[in-house]
C-alpha positions, 0 to 999 in steps of 0.5 A: 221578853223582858230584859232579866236582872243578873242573878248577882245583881238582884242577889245583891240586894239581900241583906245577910240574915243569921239563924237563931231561935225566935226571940218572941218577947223581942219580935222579929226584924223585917227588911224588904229589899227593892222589888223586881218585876219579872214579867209584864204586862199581859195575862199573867199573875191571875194566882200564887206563884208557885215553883221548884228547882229542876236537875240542871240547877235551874227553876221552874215556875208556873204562873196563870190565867185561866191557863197555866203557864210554865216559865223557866229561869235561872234564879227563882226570881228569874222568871221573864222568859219564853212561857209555854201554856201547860194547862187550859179551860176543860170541855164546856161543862166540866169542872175546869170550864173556864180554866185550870191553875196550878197553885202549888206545885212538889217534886216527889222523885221523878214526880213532879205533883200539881194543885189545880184550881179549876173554875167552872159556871163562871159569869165573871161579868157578875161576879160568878164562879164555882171552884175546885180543886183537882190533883195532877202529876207529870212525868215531864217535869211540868210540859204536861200533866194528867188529871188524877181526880178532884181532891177538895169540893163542897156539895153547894151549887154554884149561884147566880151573882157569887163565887162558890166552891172551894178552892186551896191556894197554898199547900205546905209540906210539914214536918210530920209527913203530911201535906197541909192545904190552905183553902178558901170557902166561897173565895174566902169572901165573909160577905158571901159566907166564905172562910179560910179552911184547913185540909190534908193528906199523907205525903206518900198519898195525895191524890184523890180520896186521901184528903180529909178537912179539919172540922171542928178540931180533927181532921174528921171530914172528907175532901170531896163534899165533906164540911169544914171549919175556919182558921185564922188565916191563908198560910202562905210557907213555913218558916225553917228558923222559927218552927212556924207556918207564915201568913201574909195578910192585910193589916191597917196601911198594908201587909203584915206577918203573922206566925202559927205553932199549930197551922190554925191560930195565928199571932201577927209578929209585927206590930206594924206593915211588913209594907205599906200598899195602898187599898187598890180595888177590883173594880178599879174605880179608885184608881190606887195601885193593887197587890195581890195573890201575895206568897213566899218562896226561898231565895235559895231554894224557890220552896215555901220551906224558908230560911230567912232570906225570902222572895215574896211574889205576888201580882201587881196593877200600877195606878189606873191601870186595870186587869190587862196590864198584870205585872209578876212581882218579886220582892226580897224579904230577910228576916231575923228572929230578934231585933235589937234595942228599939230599932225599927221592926220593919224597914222598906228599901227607897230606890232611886231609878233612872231612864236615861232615853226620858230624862226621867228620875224616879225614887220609889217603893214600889215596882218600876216596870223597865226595871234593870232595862229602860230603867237603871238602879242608881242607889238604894237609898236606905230603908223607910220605916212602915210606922212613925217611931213612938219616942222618936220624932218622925216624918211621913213622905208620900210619892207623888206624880205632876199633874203638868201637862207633859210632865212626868216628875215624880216627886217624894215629899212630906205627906200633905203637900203634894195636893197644894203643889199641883202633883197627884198622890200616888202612895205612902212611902214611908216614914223617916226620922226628923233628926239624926238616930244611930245607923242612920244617914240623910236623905234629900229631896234633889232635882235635875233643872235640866231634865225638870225631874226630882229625886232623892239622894243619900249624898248631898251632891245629889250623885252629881245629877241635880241640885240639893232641894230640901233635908227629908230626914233620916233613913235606916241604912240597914 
């Protein structure tokens, strides 16, 4: 069982959001905060995480793998402890042969109703499998589920070599009384004919035979076989503040926001990443870190009905390592409807993380499995910008690792230089100002003689743990 951050240390790391109407001419202001990692590595994190909060205040949550699991915390991020299996691959030759997933899950009084995604023909070896989804319900809160009956399919049969069916990764509850399903055509993959698809049903009648696709601009065809048309994107939550369903989806360098007034045409609300990620791939063969099953829930509530403090989840792979080391990852997201001036759209927080037992400093964006255990917060050092500022000077820093035998120095340094200083790139990081701008405080390159470890630091005393390097520039402090 991984050690949990407290509920107020983690909180803490959310920056106060106020609630106004969205300012479209302006765009929105995004600050993500440090990323937490709940729980890892195992067979886990094969999905969208998906949860809701139970009666005595606490949160219940479900994570899977072919089976489904069932975690409960008490905060919606809290999710690293005791796992009990709920649901698991169905008879040889059913529809869930070779596993169940819940994706989505709603309380609707006693009632606690499940999206399952099943899969079943699968040769996952070459690429096989051929998906559906079913509807459940539990009187138990979640321990245990009946199958009511398949709600979204397609006629095609499954196919040597490809993924097929159709499946819905996220359902959001609207605001005029139905329930909206994302759905994914042939796993959403355009080289296999596959596209993102809209389907829904009324909120008091979401089991089987009630759920209608949308084709060629009405909700005209039958879940169970019926034909659909593409929208834009995999929404993801709906945004309370702005009145607009919220996509997270890959844009150039890593992941972006887009916004919808009508569920099916989306507008990206950032000019630039939300976070920058690197282009991990599934085979593993290039050995870049990998994000996935990326979706939103609130801070608050654990519901994809947001306000603007948001908890991002998403499964992650750290460099090199493949499918058996799957880590669940939460990420606070605050939002603002307008931003003010020319300050920067997006911000990503740098932190700067300390194993005391392995003398190791690790000053980082990404995730740090041994988060808050092994691994204690030393600062958060501000916020990197996700793009170069237009009229400003600015710096590119990437995160690097010692190719020295023995050594485990992670280094933050100038984009290009990590390849001549004998260290391995892991990652961009981010961009910095070159000189001081307004709300801004310095960061530098520190490193411990003792423990031959680099770091960096808004003190030029380097928290008294190292040795002042080199000026890396100006980060946000907010």
């Amino acid at each position: 069982m991984r050690v949990m951050i407290s509920a107020l240390a983690f909180l803490a790391l959310l920056v106060p959001a106020s609630a106004q109407a969205v300012d479209a001419a302006g765009g929105i202001r995004v600050r993500v905060g440090v990323p937490y990692v709940a729980r890892g590595p195992g067979a886990i994190a094969d999905s969208w995480f998906t949860e809701f909060k139970l009666p005595d205040g606490r949160y219940r949550g479900f994570t899977a793998l072919g089976s489904t699991l069932v975690i409960d915390g008490n905060e919606p991020y809290s999710m690293g402890g005791s796992a009990v299996t709920v649901l698991q691959p169905g008879p040889p030759g059913s529809v869930s042969s070779c596993g169940e997933w819940i994706q989505h899950v709603e309380l609707a009084g006693k009632t606690l109703l499940g999206w399952v995604h099943n899969e079943t023909a699968c040769n996952y070896a070459k690429g096989q499998t051929h998906a559906s989804m079913t509807f459940a319900t539990s009187s138990d809160l979640g321990l245990t589920w009946k199958i009511e009956g398949q709600i979204i399919t397609r006629t095609d049969p499954p196919a040597a070599g490809k993924g097929t069916g159709d499946s819905c990764p996220t359902v959001i509850k609207g605001k005029d009384d139905f329930y909206y399903a994302y759905c994914l055509r042939n796993g959403g993959q355009s080289w296999n004919g596959g596209y993102t698809f809209l389907a829904r049903a009324p909120v008091a009648q979401p089991g089987p035979g009630n759920w209608k696709k949308l084709y060629n601009g009405s909700f005209s065809e039958p879940g169970i076989g019926g034909q659909s048309s593409p929208v834009d994107t995999l929404a993801v939550g709906y945004w309370l503040t702005a009145d607009k369903t919220v996509s997270i989806k890959w844009v150039k360098g890593g992941l972006g926001i887009a916004l919808s007034q009508d569920r099916v045409h989306f507008t990206d609300a950032l000019p630039e990443p939300l976070m920058l990620t690197e282009p991990g791939d599934w085979s593993r063969h290039n050995g870049l870190e990998l994000t996935a099953y990326h979706d939103l829930i609130d801070a608050k509530t654990g519901l994809n009905l947001l306000g603007d403090h948001w908890l991002m989840a998403y499964m992650y792979l750290k460099p090199h390592e493949g499918f058996d080391k799957r880590y669940l990852v939460f990420r606070p997201i605050d939002v603002w409807p307008a931003r003010k001036g020319d300050e920067p759209f997006s911000g990503v927080m740098l932190a700067h993380w300390y194993d005391a037992a392995h003398h190791d400093h690790v000053s980082t964006i990404a995730p740090l499995p041994g988060n808050w255990s092994t691994y204690r917060l030393v600062e958060q050092s501000g916020y990197l910008m996700t793009a170069a500022d237009a009229t400003r000077k600015t710096v590119a820093l990437e995160e690097c690792v010692s190719k020295a035998p023995g050594s485990a120095d992670h280094i933050l340094i100038e984009k290009g230089v990590c390849e001549a200083q004998n260290y391995e790139r892991m990652r961009a990081a981010g961009f910095v100002f070159a000189n001081q701008e307004p709300n801004t405080q310095p960061l530098y390159r520190c490193y411990s003689d003792a423990e031959k470890s680099h770091f960096a630091s808004n003190r030029e005393d380097c928290h008294e743990m190292g040795r002042r390097e080199a000026l890396l520039g100006y980060v946000l402090k907010d």
